[in-house]
C-alpha positions as CSV (number, residue, x, y, z in Angstrom):
1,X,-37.6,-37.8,30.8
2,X,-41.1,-38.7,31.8
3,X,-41.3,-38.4,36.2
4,X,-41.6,-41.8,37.8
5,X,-42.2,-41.6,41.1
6,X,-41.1,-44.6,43.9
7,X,-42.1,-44.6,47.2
8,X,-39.4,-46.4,49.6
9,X,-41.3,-49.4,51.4
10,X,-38.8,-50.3,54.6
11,X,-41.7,-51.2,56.8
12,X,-42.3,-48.3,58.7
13,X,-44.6,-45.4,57.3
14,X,-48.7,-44.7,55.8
15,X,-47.4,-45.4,52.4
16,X,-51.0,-45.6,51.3
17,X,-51.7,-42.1,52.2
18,X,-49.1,-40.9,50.5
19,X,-49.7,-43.0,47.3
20,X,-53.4,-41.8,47.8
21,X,-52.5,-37.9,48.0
22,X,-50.5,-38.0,45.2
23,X,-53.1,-40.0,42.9
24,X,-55.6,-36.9,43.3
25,X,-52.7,-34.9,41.7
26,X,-52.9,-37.4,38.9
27,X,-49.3,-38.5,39.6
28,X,-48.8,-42.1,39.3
29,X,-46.3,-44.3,42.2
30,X,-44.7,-47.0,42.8
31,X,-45.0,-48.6,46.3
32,X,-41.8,-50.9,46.2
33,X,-38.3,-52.1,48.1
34,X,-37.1,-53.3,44.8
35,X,-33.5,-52.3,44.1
36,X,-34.3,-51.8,40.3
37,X,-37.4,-49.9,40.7
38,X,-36.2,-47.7,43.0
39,X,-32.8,-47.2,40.9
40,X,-35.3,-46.5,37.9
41,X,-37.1,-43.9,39.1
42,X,-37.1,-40.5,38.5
43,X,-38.1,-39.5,42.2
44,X,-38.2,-41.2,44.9
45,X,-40.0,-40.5,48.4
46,X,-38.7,-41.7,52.0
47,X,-42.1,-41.7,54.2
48,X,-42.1,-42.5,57.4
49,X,-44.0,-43.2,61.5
50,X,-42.1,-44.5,64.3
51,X,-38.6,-44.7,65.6
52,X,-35.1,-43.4,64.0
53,X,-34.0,-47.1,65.5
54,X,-36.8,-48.8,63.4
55,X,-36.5,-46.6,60.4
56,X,-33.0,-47.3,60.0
57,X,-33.3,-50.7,60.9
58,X,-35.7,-51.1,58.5
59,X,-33.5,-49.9,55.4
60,X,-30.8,-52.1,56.7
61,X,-32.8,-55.2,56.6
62,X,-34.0,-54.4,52.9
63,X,-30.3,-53.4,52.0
64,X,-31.6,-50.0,51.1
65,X,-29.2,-47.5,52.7
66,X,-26.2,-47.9,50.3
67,X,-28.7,-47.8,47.4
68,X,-30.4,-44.6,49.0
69,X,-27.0,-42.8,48.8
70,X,-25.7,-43.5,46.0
71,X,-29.1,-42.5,44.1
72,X,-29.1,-39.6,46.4
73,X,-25.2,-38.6,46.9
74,X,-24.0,-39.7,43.6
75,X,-26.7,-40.2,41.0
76,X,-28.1,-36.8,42.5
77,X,-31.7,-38.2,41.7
78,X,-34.2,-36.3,43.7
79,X,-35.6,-37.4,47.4
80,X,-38.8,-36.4,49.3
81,X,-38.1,-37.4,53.0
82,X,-41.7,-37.0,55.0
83,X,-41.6,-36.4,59.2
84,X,-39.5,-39.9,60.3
85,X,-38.4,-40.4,56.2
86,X,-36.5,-36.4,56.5
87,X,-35.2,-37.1,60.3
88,X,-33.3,-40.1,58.5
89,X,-31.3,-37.7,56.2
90,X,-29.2,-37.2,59.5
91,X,-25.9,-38.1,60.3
92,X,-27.3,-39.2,63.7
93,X,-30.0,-39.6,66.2
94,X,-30.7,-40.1,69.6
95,X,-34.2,-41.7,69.8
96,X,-33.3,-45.2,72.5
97,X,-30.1,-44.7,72.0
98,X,-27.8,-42.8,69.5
99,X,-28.2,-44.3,66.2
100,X,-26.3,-43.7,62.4
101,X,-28.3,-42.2,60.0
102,X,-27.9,-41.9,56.3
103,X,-25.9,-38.8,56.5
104,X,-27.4,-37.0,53.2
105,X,-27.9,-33.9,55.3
106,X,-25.2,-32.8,57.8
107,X,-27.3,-32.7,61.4
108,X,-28.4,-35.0,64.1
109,X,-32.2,-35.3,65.3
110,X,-32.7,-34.8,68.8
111,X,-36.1,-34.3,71.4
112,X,-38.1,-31.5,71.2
113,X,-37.0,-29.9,74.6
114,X,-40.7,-29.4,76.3
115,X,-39.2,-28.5,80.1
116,X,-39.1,-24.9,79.5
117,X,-42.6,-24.6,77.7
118,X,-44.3,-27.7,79.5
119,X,-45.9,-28.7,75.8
120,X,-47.0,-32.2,75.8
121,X,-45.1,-34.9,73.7
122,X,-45.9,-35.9,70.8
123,X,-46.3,-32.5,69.1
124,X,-49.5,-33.5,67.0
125,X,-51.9,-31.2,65.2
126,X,-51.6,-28.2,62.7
127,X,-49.1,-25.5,63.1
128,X,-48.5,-22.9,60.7
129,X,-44.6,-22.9,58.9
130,X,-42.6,-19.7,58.7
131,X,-40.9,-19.9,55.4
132,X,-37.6,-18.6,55.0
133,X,-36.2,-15.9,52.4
134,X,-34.8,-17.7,49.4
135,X,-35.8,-19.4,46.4
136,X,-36.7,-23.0,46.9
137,X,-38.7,-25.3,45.3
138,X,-40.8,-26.7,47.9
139,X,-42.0,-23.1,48.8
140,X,-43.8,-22.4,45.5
141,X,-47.5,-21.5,45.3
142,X,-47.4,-21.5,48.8
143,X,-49.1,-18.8,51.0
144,X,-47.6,-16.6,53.6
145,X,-48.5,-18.9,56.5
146,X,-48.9,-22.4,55.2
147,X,-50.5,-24.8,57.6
148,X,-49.4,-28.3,58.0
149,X,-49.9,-31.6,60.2
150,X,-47.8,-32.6,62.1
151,X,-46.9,-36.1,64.4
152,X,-43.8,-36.2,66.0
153,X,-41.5,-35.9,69.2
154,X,-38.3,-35.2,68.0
155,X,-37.0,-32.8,65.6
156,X,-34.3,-32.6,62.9
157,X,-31.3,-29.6,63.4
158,X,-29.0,-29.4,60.3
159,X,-25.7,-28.2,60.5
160,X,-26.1,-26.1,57.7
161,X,-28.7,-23.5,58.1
162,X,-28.6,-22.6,54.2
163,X,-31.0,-26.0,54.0
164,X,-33.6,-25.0,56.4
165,X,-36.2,-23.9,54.3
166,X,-39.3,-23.5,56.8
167,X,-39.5,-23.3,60.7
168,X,-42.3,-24.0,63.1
169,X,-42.7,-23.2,66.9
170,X,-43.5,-26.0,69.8
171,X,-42.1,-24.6,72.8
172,X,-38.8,-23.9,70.7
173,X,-38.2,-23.5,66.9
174,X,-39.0,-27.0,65.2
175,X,-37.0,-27.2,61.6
176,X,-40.2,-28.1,59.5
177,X,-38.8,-27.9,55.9
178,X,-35.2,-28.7,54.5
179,X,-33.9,-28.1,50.8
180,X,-30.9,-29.0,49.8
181,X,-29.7,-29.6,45.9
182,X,-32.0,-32.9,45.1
183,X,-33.0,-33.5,48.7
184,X,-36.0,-32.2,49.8
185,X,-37.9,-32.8,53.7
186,X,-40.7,-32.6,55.3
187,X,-41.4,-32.8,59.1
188,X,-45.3,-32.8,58.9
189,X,-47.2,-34.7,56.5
190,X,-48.0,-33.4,53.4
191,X,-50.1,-36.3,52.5
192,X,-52.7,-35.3,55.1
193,X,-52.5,-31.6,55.2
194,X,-55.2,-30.2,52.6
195,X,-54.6,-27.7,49.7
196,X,-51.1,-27.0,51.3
197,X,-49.4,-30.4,51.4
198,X,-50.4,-31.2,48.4
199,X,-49.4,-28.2,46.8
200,X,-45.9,-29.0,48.7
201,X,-46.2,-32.7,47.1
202,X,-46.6,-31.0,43.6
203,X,-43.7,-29.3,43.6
204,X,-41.8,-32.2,44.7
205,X,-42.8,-34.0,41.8
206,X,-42.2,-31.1,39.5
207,X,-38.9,-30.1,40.7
């Protein structure tokens, strides 16, 4: 089957850039909320700036978040989630308030704690990703310390450690790459992270 790729517009997120990164791989997308676009694609990729309130509000409005899991949780079709778009995997998260999530990846997404560290909020700028032993797809062609960047304030702890696929340090270990069957995340922004996120992007779209 040829790849198709759809990227989730809920109102919140630089879909552009991400359309615009994965043009220069020659990979066409779909910028859509469309129920039967979305359900015809071959991949699909949750973007994502702002609030786990506003993201999730933002599905809801669209009627996207029953759609999203059963393409993701029973269709097993395959899902790029970048910085806000992976934080929404979670069961739950506590930005103004605690909030449901989709509950695709067991964990909740929390504040980075700065107290100890004294690290200004929001974490923004390159940081280097530790990548962990394993086989995963996200990880291929990758070099030993990939660099990524990043925009963000809270961070996304799974349950299951199995799915962590890369860490990152901001005063305390920052979960910066998940993996899990057809479910892939992101908490920097491949889309404006050079040779690296795009490689990252390319083996989304390949996977």
């Amino acid at each position: 089957m040829e790849t198709s790729v759809a990227i989730v517009d809920y109102g919140v997120g630089n879909l552009t850039s991400v359309q615009n990164a994965l043009g220069t791989l020659g990979v066409k997308t779909l910028v859509t909320n469309d129920q039967a676009a979305l359900h015809a694609a071959t991949h699909l990729i949750l973007p994502g700036v702002g609030s786990f309130k506003e993201g999730m509000e933002g599905l809801e409005k669209r009627g996207l978040i029953s759609l999203l899991k059963k393409e993701v949780l029973e269709n097993k079709k395959k899902i790029l989630g970048i910085c806000l778009g992976m934080q929404l995997f979670a069961e739950k998260g506590f930005e103004y308030g605690e909030q449901s999530g989709l509950g695709i990846i067991p964990g909740s997404v929390v504040k980075i704690d700065t107290s100890v560290s004294k690290l200004r909020l929001p974490h923004i700028g390159w940081n280097t990703v530790t990548k962990m032993d394993g086989q995963f797809q996200l990880l291929g062609g990758l070099p030993d310390e990939p660099i990524f960047y990043f925009v963000h304030s809270y961070k996304f702890v799974p349950k299951e450690k199995e799915s962590i696929v890369g860490i990152s340090e901001y005063g305390e270990e920052i979960v910066s790459m998940v993996e899990k069957e057809n479910v892939f995340g992101t908490q920097f922004h491949p889309e404006k992270s050079h040779t690296d996120g795009l490689q990252v992007l390319k083996n989304f779209v390949t996977a």
